[in-house]
Backbone as JSON, one array per atom type, in Angstrom:
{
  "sequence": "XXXXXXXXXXXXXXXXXXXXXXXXXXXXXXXXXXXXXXXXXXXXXXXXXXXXXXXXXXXXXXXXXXXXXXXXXXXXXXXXXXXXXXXXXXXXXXXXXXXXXXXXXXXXXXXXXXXXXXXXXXXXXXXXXXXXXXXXXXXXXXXXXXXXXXXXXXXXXXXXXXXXXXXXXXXXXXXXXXXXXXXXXXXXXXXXXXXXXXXXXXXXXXXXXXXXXXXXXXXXXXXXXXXXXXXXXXXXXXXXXXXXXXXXXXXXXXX",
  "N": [[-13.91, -11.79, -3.9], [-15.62, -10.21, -1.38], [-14.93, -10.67, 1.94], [-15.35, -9.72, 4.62], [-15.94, -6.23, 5.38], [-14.48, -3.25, 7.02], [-16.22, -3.29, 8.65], [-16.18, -4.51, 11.07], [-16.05, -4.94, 13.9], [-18.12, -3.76, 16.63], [-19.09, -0.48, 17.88], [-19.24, -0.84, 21.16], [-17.46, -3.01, 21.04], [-15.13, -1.65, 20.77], [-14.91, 0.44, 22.2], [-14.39, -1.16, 24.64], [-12.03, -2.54, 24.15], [-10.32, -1.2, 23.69], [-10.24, 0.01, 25.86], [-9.07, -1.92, 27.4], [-6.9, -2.49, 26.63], [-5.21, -0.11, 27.0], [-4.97, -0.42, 29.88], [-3.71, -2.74, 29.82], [-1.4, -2.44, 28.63], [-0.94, -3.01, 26.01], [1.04, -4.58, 23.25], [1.31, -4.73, 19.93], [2.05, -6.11, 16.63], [2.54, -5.45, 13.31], [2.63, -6.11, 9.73], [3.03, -4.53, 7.33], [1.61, -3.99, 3.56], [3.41, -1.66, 1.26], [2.15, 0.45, -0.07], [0.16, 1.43, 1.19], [1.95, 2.94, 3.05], [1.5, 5.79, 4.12], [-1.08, 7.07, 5.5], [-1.67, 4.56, 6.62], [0.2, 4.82, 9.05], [-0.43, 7.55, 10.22], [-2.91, 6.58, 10.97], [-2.01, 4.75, 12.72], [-0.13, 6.54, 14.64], [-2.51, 7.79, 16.11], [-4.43, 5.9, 17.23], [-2.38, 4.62, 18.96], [-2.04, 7.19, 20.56], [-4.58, 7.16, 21.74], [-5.32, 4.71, 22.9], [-3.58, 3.55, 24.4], [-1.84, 1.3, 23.65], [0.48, -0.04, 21.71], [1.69, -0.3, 18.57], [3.92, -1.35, 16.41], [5.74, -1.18, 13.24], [6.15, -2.76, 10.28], [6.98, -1.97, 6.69], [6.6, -2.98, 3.69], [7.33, -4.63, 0.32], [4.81, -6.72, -1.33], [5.84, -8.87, -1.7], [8.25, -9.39, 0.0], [6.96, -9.13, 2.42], [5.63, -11.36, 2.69], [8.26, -13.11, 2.15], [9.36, -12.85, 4.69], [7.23, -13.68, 6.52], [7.6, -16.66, 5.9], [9.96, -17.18, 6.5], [9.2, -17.34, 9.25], [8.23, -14.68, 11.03], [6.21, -13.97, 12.82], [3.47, -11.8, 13.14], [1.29, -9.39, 14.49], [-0.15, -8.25, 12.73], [-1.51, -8.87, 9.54], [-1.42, -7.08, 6.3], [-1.77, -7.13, 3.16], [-2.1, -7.44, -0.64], [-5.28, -8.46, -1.87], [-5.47, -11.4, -3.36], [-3.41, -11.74, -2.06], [-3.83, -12.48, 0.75], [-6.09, -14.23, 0.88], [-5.11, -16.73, -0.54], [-3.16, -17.27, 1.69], [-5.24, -17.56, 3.95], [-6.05, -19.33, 2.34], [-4.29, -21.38, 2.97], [-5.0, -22.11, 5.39], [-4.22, -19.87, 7.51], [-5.02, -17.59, 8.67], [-6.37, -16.2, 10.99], [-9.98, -16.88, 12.25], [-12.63, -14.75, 10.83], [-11.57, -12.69, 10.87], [-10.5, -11.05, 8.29], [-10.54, -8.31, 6.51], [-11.58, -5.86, 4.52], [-9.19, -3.5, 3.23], [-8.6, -1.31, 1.58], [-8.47, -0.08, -1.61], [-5.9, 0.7, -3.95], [-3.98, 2.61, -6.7], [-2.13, 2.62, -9.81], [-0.26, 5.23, -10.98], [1.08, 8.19, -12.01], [3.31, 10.72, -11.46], [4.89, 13.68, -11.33], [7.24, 16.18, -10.92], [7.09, 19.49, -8.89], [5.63, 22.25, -10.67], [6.82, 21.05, -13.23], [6.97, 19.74, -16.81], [3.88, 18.09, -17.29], [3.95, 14.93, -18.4], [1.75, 13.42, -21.72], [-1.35, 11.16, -20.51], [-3.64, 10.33, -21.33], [-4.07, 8.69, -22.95], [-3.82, 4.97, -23.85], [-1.84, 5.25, -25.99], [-0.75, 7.82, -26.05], [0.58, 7.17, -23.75], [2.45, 5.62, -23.74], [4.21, 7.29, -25.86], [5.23, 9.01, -24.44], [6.54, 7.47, -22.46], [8.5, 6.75, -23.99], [9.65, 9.19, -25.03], [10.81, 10.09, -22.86], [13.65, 11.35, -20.64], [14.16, 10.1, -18.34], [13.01, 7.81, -16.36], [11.09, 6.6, -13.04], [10.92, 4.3, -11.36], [9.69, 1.38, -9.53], [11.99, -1.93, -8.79], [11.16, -5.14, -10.5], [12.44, -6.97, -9.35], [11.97, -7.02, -6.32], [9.72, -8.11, -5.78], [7.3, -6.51, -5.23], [4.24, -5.65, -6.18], [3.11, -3.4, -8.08], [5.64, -3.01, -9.16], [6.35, -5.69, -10.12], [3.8, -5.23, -11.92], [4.41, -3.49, -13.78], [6.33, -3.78, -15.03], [5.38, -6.41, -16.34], [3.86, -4.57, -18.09], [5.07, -2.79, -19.15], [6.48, -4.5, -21.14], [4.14, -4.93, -22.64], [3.41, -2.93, -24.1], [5.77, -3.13, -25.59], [8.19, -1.51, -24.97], [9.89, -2.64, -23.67], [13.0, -2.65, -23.54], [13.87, -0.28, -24.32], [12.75, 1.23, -22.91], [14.58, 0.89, -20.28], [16.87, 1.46, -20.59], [17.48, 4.3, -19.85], [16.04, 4.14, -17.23], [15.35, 4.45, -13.97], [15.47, 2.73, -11.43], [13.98, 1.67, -7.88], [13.62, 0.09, -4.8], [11.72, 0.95, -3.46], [8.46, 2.63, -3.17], [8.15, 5.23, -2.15], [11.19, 5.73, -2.67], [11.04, 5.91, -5.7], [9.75, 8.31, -5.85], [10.79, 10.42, -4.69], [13.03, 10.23, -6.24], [11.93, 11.28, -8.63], [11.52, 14.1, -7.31], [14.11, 14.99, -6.75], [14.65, 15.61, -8.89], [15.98, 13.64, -10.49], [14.27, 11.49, -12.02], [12.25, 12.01, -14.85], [9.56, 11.61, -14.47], [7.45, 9.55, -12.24], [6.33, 6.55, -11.87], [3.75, 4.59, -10.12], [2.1, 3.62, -7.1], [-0.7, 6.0, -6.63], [-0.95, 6.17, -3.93], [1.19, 6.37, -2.71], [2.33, 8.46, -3.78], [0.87, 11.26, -3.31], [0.58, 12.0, -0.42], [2.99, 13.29, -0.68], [5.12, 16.42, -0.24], [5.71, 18.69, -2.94], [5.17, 17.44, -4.98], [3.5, 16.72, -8.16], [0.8, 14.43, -8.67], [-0.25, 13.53, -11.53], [-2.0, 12.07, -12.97], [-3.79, 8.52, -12.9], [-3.35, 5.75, -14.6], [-4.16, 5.31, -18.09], [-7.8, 3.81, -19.09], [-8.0, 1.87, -20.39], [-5.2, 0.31, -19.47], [-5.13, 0.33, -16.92], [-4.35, -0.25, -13.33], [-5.23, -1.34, -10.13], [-5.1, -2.17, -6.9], [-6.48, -4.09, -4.25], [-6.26, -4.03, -1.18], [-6.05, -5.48, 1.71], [-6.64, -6.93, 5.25], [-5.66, -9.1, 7.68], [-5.42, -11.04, 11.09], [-3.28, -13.04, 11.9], [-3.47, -16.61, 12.73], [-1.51, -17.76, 14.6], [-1.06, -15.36, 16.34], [-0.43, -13.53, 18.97], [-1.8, -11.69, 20.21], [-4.0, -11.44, 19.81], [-6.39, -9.86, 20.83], [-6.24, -7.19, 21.23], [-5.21, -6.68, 18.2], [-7.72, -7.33, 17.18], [-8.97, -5.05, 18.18], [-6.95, -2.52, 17.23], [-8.04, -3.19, 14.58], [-10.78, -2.75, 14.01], [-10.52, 0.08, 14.68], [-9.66, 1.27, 12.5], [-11.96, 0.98, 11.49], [-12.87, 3.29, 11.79], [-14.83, 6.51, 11.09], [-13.32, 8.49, 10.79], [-11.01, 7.73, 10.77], [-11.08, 6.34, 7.73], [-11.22, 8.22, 6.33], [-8.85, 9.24, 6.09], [-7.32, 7.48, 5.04], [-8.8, 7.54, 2.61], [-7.74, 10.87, 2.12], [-5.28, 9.79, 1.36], [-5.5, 8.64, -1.12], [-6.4, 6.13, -0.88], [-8.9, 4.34, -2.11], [-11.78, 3.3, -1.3]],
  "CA": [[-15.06, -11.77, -2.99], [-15.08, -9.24, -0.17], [-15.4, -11.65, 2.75], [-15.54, -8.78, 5.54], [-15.51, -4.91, 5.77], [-14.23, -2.78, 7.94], [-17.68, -2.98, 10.05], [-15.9, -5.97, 12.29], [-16.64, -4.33, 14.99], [-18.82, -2.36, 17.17], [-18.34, 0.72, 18.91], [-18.78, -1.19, 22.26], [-16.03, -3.8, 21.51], [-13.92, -1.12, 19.95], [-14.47, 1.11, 23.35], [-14.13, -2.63, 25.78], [-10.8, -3.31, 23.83], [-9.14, 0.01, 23.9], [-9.82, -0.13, 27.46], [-8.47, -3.04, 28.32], [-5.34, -2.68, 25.9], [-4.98, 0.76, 27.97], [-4.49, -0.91, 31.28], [-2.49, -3.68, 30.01], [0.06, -1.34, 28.12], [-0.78, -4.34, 24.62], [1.63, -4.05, 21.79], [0.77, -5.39, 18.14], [3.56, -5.94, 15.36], [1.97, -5.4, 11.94], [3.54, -6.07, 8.27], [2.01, -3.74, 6.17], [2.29, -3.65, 2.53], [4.15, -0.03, 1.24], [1.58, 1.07, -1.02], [-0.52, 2.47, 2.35], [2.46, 3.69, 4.56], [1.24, 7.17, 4.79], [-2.14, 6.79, 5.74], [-1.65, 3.79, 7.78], [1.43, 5.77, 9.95], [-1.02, 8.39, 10.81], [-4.31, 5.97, 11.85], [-1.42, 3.88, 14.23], [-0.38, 7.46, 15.76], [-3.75, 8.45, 16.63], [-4.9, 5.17, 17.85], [-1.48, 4.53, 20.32], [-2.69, 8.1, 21.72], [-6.27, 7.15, 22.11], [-5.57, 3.96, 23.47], [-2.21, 3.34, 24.8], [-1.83, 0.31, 22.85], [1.92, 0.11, 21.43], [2.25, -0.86, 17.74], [5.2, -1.89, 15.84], [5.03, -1.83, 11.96], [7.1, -3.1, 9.42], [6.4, -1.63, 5.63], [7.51, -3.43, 2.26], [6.5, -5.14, -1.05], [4.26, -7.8, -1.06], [6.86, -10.15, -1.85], [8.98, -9.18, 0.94], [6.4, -9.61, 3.37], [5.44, -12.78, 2.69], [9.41, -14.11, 2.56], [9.17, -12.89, 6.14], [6.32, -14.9, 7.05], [7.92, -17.7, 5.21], [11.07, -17.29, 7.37], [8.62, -17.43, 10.72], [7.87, -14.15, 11.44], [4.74, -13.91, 13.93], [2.87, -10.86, 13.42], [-0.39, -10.09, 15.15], [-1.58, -8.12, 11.66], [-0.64, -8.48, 7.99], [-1.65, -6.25, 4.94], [-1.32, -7.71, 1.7], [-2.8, -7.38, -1.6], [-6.55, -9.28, -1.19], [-5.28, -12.41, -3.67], [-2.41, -13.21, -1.5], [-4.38, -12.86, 1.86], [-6.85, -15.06, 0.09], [-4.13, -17.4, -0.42], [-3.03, -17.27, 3.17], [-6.6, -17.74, 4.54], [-6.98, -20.91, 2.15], [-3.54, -22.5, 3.74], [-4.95, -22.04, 7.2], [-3.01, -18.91, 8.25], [-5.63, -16.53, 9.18], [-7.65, -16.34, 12.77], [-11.09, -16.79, 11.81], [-13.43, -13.7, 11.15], [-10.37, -11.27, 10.88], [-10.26, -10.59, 7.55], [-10.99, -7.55, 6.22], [-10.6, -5.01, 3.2], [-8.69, -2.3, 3.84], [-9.19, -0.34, 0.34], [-7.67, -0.07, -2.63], [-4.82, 1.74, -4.61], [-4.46, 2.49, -8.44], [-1.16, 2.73, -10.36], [-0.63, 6.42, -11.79], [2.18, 8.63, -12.44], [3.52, 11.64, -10.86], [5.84, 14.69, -11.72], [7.75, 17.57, -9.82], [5.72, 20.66, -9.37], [6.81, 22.86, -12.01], [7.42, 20.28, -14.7], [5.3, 19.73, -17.54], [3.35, 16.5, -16.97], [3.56, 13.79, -19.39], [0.38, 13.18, -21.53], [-1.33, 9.82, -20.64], [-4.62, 10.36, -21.36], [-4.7, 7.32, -23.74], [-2.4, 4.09, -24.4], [-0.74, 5.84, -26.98], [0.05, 9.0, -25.64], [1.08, 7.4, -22.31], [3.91, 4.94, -24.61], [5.25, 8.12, -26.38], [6.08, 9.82, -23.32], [7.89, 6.83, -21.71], [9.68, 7.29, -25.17], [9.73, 11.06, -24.73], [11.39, 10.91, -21.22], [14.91, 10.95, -20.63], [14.63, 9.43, -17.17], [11.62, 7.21, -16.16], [11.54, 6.32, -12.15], [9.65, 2.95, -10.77], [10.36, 0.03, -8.75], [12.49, -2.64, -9.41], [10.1, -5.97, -10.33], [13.23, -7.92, -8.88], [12.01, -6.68, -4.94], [8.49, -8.52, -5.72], [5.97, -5.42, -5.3], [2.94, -5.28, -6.77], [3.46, -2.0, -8.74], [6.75, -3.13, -9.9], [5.63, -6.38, -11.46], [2.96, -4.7, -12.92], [4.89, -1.76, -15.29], [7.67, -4.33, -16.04], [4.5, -6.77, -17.47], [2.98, -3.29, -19.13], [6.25, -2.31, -20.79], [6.48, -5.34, -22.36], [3.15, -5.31, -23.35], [3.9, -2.06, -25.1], [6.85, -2.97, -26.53], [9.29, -0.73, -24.44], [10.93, -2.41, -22.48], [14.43, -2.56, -23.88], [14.05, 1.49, -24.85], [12.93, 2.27, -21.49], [15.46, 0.11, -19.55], [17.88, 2.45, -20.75], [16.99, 5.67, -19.06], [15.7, 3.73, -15.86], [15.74, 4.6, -12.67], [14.55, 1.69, -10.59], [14.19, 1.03, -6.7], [12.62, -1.08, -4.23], [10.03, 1.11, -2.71], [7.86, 3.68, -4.09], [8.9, 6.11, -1.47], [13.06, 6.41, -3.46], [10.87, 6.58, -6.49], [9.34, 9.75, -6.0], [12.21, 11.14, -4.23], [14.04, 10.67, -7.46], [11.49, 12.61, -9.22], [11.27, 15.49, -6.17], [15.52, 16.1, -6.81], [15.42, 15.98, -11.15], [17.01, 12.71, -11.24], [13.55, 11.05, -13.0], [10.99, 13.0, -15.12], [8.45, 11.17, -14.07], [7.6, 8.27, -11.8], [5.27, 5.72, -12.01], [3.87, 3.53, -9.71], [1.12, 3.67, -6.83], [-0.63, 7.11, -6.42], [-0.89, 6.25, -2.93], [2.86, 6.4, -2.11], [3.15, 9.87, -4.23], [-0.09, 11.95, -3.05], [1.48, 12.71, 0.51], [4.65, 14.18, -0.95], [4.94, 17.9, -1.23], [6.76, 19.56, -3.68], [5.29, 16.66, -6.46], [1.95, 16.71, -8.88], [-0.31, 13.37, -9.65], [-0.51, 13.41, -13.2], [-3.37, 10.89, -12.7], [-3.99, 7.31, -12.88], [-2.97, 5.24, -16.36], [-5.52, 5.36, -18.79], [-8.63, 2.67, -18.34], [-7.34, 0.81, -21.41], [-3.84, -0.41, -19.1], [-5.25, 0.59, -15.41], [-4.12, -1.41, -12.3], [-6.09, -0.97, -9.08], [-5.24, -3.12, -6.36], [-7.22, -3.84, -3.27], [-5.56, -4.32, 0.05], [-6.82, -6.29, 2.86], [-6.08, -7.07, 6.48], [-6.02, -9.96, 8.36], [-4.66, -11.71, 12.05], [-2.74, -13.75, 11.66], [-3.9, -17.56, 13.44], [-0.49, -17.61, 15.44], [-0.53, -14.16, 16.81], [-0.61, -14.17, 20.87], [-2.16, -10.37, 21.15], [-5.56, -11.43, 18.7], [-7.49, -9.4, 20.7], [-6.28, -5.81, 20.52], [-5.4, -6.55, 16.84], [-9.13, -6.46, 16.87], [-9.02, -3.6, 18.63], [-6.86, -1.81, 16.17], [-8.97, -2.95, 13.28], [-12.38, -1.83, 14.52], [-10.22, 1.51, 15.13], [-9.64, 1.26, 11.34], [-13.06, 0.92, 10.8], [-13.51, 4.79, 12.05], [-15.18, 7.15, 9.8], [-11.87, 9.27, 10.64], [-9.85, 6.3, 10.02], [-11.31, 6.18, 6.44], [-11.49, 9.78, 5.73], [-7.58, 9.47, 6.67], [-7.11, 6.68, 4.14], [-9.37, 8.63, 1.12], [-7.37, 11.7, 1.49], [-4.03, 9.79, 0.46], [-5.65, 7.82, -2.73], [-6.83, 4.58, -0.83], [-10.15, 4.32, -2.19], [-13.12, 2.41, 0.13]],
  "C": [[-14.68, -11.07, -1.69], [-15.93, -10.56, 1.07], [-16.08, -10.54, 4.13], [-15.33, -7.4, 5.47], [-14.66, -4.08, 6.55], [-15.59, -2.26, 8.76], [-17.51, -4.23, 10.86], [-16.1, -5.94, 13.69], [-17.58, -3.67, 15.49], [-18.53, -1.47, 18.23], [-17.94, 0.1, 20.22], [-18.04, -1.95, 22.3], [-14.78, -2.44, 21.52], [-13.58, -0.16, 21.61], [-13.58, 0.12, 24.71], [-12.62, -2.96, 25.32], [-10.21, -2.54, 24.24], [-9.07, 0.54, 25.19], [-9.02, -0.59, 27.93], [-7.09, -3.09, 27.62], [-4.53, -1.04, 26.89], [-4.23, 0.3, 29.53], [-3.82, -2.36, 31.36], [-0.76, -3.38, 29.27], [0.54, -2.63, 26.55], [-0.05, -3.66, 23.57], [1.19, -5.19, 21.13], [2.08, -5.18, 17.1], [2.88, -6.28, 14.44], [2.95, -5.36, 10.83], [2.43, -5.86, 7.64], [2.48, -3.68, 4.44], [2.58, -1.58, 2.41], [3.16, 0.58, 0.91], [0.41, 2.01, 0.65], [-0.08, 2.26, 3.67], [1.84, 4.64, 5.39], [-0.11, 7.41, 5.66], [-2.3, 5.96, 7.11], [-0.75, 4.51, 8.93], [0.39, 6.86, 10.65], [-2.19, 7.73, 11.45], [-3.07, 5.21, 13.42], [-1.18, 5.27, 15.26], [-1.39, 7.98, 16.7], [-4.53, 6.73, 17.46], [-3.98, 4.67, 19.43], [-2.14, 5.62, 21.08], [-4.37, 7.64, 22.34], [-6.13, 5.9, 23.07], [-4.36, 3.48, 24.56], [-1.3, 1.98, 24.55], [0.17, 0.57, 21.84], [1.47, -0.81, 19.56], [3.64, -0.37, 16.81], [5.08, -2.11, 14.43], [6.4, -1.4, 11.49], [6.81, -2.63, 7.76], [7.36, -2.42, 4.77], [7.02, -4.31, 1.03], [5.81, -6.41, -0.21], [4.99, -9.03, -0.84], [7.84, -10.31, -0.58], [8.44, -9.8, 2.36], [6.25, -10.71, 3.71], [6.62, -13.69, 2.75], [9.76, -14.07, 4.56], [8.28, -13.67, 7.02], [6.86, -16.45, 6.5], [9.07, -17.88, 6.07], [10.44, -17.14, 8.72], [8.25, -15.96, 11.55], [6.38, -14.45, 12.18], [4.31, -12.59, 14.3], [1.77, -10.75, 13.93], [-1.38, -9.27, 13.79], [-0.65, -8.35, 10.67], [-1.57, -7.71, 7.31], [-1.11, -6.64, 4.46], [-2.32, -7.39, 0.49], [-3.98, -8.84, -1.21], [-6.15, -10.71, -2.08], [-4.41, -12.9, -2.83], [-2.93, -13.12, -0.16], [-5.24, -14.3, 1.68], [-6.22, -16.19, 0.0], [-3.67, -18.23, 0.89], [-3.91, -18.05, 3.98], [-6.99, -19.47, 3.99], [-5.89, -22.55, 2.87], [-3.61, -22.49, 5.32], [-4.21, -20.74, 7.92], [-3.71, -17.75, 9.02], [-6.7, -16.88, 10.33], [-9.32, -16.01, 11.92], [-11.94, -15.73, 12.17], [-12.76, -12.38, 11.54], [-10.07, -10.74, 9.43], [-11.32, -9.59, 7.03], [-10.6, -6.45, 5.57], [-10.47, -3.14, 4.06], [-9.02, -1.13, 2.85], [-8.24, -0.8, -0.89], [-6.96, 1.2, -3.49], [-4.29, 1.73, -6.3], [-2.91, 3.14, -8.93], [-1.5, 4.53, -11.37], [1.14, 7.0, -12.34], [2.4, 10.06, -12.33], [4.84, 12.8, -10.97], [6.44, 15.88, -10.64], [7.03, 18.69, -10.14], [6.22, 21.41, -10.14], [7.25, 22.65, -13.11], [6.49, 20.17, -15.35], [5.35, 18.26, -17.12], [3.09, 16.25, -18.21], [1.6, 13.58, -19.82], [-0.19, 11.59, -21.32], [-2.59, 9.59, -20.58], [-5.13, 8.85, -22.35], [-3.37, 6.13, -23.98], [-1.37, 4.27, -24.88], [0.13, 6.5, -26.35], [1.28, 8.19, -24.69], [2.53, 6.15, -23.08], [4.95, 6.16, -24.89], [5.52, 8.74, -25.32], [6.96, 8.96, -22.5], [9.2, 7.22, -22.36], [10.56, 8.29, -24.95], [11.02, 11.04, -23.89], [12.8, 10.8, -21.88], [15.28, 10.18, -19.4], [13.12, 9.28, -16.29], [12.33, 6.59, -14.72], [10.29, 5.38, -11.9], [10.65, 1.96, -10.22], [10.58, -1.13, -9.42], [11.68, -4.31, -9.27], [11.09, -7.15, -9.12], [12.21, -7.93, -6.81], [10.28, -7.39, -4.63], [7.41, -8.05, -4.93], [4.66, -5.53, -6.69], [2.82, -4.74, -7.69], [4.69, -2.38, -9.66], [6.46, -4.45, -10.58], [4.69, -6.32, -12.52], [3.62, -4.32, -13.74], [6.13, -2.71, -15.5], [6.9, -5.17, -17.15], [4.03, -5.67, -18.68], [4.3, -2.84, -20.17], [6.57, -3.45, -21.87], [5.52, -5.83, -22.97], [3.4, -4.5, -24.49], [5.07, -2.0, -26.03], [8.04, -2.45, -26.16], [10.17, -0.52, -23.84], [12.63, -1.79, -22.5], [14.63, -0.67, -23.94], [14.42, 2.22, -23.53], [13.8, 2.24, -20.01], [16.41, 1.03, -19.84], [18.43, 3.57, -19.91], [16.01, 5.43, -17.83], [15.81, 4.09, -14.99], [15.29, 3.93, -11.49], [14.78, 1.69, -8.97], [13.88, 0.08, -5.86], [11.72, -0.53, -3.42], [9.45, 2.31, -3.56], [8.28, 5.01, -3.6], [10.5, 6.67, -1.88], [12.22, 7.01, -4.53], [10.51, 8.02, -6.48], [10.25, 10.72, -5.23], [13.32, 11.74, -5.54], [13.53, 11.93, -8.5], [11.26, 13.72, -8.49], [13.0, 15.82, -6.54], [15.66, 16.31, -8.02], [15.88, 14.69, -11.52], [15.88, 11.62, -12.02], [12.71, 12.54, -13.53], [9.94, 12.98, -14.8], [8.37, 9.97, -13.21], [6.27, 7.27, -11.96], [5.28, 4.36, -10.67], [2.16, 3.87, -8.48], [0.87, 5.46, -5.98], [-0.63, 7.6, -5.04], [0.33, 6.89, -2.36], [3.24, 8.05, -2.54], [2.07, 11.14, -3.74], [0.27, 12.75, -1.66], [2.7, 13.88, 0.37], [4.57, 15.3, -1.29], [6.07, 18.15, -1.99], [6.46, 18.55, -5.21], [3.51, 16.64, -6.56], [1.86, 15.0, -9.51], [-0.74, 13.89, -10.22], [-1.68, 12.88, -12.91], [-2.99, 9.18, -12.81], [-3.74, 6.77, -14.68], [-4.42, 5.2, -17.07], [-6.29, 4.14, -18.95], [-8.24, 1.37, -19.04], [-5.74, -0.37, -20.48], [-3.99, -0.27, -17.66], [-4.72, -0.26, -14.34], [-4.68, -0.66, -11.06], [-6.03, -2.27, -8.26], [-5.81, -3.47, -5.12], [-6.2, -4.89, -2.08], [-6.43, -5.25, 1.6], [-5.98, -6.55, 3.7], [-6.22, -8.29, 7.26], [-4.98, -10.14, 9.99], [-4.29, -13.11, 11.68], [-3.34, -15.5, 12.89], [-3.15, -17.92, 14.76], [0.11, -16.08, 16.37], [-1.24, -14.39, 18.54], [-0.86, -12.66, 20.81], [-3.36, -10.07, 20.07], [-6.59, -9.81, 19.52], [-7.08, -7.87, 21.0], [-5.73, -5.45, 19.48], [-6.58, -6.41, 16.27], [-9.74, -5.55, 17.1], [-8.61, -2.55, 17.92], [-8.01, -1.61, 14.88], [-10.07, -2.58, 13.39], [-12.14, -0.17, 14.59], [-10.07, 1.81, 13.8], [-10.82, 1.53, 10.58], [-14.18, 2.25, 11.02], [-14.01, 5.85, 10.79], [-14.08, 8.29, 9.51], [-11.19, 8.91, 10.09], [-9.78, 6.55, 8.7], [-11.17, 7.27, 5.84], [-9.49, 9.88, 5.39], [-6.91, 8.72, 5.28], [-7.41, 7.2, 2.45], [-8.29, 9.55, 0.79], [-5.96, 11.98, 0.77], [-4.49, 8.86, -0.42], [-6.27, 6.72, -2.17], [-8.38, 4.43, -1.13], [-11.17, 2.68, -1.34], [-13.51, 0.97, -1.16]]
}
């Protein structure tokens, strides 16, 4: 259930905040999940200039994040996948009337430019080419990401794991993976198309076929314990720009 948008604001708070975070020189410390570094990295640059607002962000699996909040971190935003905000929100953790979806991101699979791309137009195909490869790159489920618990459940739906464990190349963010496939050392990587769409020098294959798809939706909240609530609502209203979003679209995060 989408509880809030990104229409949490209106222009005149969003102008009244970024005023007043201007002439008090406000920083914000955000834990973002990985899957929308790139995207997010470029809305915080453009909003510090616009406003003079200082944030501080932390990127990493879902799982990660949350052992950080579990060990007392005190952020004034999180990003998480929308079940474990949801979660969050039902043990009391979220400032009321702060949550809000950020978008969502869809598991695909991505090659070096130049290489042939794997076919994965259907269940099948997209098995025999794990087969195929000689060196398959994705994150390791151990680092409790999103992406990486997914394709360790999917290979053993398919049957592959043991085959494809072989010729592995696992990490803990999506960012090594596609690195590995940008120097030769995978053939392919798999994981969210978000993380690989920025990167030059590599081709999205596409998204897994509808039969095995994963599409996960991201959301934002303040945290209940954060001491700088109100130009975290200032950011997120700045989020809720039609730039903002355009910014978000043109690396995979769909609205």
């Amino acid at each position: 259930m989408r509880h809030i948008g990104f229409t949490i604001a209106t222009a005149t708070l969003l102008f009244g905040l970024a005023t007043h975070t201007r002439a008090t020189a406000a920083e914000i410390a955000v834990l973002a999940a990985a899957a929308i570094e790139q995207p997010f990295e470029t809305v915080v640059h453009a909003f510090e200039h616009d406003t003079g607002t200082k944030v501080g962000v932390e990127f990493g699996s879902v799982g990660v994040i949350q052992n950080k909040l579990k060990a007392g971190a005190k952020p004034d935003i999180v990003i998480l996948s929308t079940a474990a905000v949801a979660a969050a929100q039902k043990d009391g953790a979220v400032l009321a009337g702060s949550r809000a979806v950020v978008g969502r991101a869809e598991i695909g699979v991505a090659v070096r430019d130049g290489t042939p791309a794997p076919d994965i137009s259907t269940t099948d195909a997209f098995k025999k080419a794990l087969l195929a490869a000689k060196s398959v790159s994705y994150t390791d489920p151990a680092g409790g990401g999103t992406a990486a618990v997914f394709v360790a459940g999917l290979l053993d739906r398919l049957g592959v794991t043991e085959a494809v464990k072989k010729k592995a190349v696992p990490f803990n963010t999506g960012r090594e993976v596609i690195a590995a496939v940008l120097k030769g050392d995978a053939e392919f990587g798999i994981g969210f198309t978000t993380e690989f769409v920025p990167v030059k020098g590599v081709k999205v294959v596409g998204a897994l076929p509808k039969e095995i798809e994963f599409v996960n939706e991201y959301s934002a909240y303040i945290p209940a314990t954060s001491a700088a609530a109100e130009p975290a609502r200032a950011f997120l209203a700045y989020l809720a720009r039609p730039a903002s979003r355009d910014t978000f679209k043109a690396a995979g995060v769909m609205p």
